[in-house]
Residue, then its C-alpha position, 0 to 999 in steps of 0.5 A: x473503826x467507825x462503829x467501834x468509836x461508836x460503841x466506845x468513850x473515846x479518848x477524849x473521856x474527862x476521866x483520861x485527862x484528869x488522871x494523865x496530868x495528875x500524875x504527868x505533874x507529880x512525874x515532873x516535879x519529882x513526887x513519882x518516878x515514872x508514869x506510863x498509860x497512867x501506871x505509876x512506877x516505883x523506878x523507871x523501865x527503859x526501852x530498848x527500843x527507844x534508847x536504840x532510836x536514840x542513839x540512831x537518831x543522834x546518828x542520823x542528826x550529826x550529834x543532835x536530837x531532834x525527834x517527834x514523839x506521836x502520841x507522847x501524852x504528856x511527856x511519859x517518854x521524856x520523862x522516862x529518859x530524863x536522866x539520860x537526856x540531861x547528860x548530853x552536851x548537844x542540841x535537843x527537843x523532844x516534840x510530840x503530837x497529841x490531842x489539841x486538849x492534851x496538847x494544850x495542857x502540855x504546853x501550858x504545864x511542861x514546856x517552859x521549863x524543858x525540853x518539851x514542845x506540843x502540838x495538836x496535829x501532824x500539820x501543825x508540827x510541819x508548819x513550826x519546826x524548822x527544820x522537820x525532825x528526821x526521827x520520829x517514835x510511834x510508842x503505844x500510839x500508832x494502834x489508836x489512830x483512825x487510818x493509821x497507814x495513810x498517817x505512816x505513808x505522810x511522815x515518811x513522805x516528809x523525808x523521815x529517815x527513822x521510824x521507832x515502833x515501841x508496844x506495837x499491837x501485832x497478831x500473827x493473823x493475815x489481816x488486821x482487825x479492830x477491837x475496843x479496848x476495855x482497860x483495867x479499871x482498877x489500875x487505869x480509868x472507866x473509860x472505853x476506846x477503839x484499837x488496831x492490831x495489826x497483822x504483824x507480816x502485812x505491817x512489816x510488807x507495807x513498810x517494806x514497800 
């Protein structure tokens, strides 16, 4: 992993940033329908996946929503589901983690307004929701993580109860192996960054046990 930073922009690259709220701002004030990975859509593509951890998690939380979205960006996922989020008559935030200077665009450009509330680190998150959300959504992110197993191994041990991988990186290799990422740059940015992929059957045993 080390070497692959190394080797790569990272995804502190300026040209990630200007793009992401760019677009995030147009998303927010209706301009675009959506955004994901700095894609622009002409209509909004749900997930399976994450409406399922929603209505989990509304499940698990006595009809409220309270989750933790790593690695969220600027509210792609929120914003995706907005729709369906204004309908509900219960309690809800959406937190997500991020990078401390995608955090603080977050909080500076989205969270007055709405449901929205970033933070710069896991730890940081803990120290100012009261109480922990049960659910946390890993969506496109975990394969960006240095040590992404240890991270797991910490939320669970917080007492999470539902755990949402959406767009996960899995081979059908027994091993996990690390790449660096090359995006299109034409649809995305020039800029380079390390990634996992996982062994799909040693991801689901580690979790198992």
């Amino acid at each position: 992993w080390e070497e692959a930073v190394r080797q790569s922009d990272g995804w502190d690259a300026a040209i990630i940033e200007k793009k992401t709220l760019d677009l995030a701002l147009k998303v927010r004030d209706g301009h675009i329908e959506w955004e994901q990975d700095t894609v622009v859509y002409s209509k909004i593509v749900y997930s399976p996946t994450i409406l399922a951890f929603l209505l989990l998690a509304l499940e698990i939380q006595n009809d409220a929503l309270h989750i933790v979205d790593f690695g969220g960006s600027l509210g792609t996922n929120y914003f995706q589901h907005r729709k369906l989020l204004r309908q509900l008559r219960t309690p809800f935030s959406w937190n997500i983690i991020e990078r401390p200077a995608l955090a603080k665009l977050g909080n500076e450009h989205f969270a007055v307004h709405t449901h929205l509330r970033f933070f710069p680190g896991l730890d940081d998150a803990m120290n100012q929701l009261d109480p922990i959300p049960k659910a946390f959504l890993f969506s496109g992110s975990l394969q960006y993580i240095a040590d992404p197993l240890a991270l797991l191994e910490r939320v669970i041990e917080l007492g999470t109860t539902l755990l949402a991988f959406d767009r996960l990186l899995v081979s059908p290799e027994d091993r996990d192996a690390v790449f660096i990422q090359h995006p299109n740059q034409t649809v995305h940015y020039p800029a380079t960054y390390p990634v996992w992929c996982f062994g799909k059957d040693r991801f689901i045993d580690h979790l198992t046990r």
